[in-house]
C-alpha positions in Angstrom: 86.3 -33.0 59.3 82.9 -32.7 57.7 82.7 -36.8 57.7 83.4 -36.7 61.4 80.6 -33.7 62.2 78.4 -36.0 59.7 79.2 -38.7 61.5 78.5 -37.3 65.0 75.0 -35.6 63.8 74.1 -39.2 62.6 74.8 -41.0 65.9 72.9 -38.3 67.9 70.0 -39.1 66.0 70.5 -43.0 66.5 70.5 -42.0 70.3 67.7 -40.2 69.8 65.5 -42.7 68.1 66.4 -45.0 70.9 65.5 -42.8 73.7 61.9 -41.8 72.0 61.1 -46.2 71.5 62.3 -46.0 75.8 60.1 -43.3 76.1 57.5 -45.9 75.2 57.9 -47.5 79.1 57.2 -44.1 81.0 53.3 -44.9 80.7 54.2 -48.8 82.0 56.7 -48.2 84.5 54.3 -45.2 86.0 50.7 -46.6 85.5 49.9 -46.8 89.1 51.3 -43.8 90.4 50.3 -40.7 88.1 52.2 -38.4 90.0 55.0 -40.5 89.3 54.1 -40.4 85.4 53.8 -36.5 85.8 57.7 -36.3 86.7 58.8 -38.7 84.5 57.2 -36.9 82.0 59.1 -33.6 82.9 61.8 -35.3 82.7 61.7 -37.2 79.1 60.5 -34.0 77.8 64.0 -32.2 79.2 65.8 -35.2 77.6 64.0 -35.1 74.7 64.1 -31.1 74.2 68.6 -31.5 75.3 69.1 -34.4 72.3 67.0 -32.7 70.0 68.7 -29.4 70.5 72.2 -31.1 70.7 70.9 -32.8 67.1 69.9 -29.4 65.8 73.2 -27.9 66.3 75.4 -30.6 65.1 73.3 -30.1 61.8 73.6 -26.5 61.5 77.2 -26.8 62.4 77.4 -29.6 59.4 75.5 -27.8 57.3 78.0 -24.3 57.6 81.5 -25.7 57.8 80.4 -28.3 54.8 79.0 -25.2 52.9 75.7 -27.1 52.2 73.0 -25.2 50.8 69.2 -25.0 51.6 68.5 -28.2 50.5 64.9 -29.8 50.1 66.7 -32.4 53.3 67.5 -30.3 55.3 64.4 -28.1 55.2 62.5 -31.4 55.9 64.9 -32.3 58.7 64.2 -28.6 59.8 60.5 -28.3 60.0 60.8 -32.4 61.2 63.3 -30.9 63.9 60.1 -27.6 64.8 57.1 -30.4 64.5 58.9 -32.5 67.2 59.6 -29.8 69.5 55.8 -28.1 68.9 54.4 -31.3 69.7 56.6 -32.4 72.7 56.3 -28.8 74.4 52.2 -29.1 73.8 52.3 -33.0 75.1 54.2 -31.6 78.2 51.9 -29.0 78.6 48.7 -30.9 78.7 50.2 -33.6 81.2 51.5 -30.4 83.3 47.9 -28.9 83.7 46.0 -32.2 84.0 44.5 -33.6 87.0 46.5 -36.8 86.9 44.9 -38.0 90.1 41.4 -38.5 88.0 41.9 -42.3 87.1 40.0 -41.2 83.4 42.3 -38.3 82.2 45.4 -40.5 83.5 44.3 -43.1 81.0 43.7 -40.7 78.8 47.2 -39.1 78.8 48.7 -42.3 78.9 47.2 -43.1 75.5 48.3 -39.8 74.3 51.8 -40.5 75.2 52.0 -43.6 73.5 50.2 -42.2 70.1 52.9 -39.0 70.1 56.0 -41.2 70.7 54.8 -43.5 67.7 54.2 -40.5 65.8 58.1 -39.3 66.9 59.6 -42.3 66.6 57.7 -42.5 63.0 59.1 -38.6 61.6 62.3 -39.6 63.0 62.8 -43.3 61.3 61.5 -42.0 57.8 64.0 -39.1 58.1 67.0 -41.6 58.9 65.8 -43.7 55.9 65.5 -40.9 53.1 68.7 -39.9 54.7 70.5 -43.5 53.6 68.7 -43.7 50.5 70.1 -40.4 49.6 73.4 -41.4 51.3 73.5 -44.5 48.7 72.5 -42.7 45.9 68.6 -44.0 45.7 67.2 -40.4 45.5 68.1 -37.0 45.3 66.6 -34.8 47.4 
């Protein structure tokens, strides 16, 4: 049963590391309508906040039944998990208050989207590969 909950918190996070690299195509898809970017930003950030909290869960769930302990992995996937979340809810935030319509500060959130996904899509991928080093045995965190 653990295998299977393993199993499940793993493909979440393969989902997720897909949708944040698609996330990369809200700037490009809404670069001449920043209203447009404005509500597609609301919306990647509910997406994102939903599979993040859905990944969350299927760790702590994993991490009770399986009786795993406070591990130096799963703190980092913890405050990985927090750091995400802080910086999506303050990304969403900014692009909320901004005056989109000002042809500068839409450029300028546009970049800022693109630098924060990398930054995402870079916690999550290092997390997924100490997770299959560990997995094979390559270190022991």
């Amino acid at each position: 049963m653990t295998a299977q909950m393993i199993a499940s918190h793993s493909i979440l996070v393969k989902i997720f590391l897909a949708f944040l690299i698609a996330g990369f195509f809200i700037p490009k898809m809404t670069a001449k309508h920043p209203l447009k970017f404005k509500k597609a930003s609301f919306i990647y950030t509910m997406v994102f906040q939903a599979i993040a909290t859905m990944i969350a869960f299927t760790g702590i769930l994993v991490m009770v039944v399986g009786k795993y302990g406070f591990s130096l992995s799963i703190i980092l996937m913890i405050f990985i998990w927090a750091a995400m979340m802080f910086i999506e809810i303050r990304k969403y935030k900014v692009i909320k208050t901004a005056n989109v319509e000002d042809p500068e500060k839409h450029a300028l959130l546009k970049s800022l989207f693109y630098k924060i996904s990398a930054v995402q899509v870079f916690l999550v991928a290092v997390m997924v590969v100490l997770m299959v080093f560990k997995a094979k045995g390559m270190i022991a965190i």
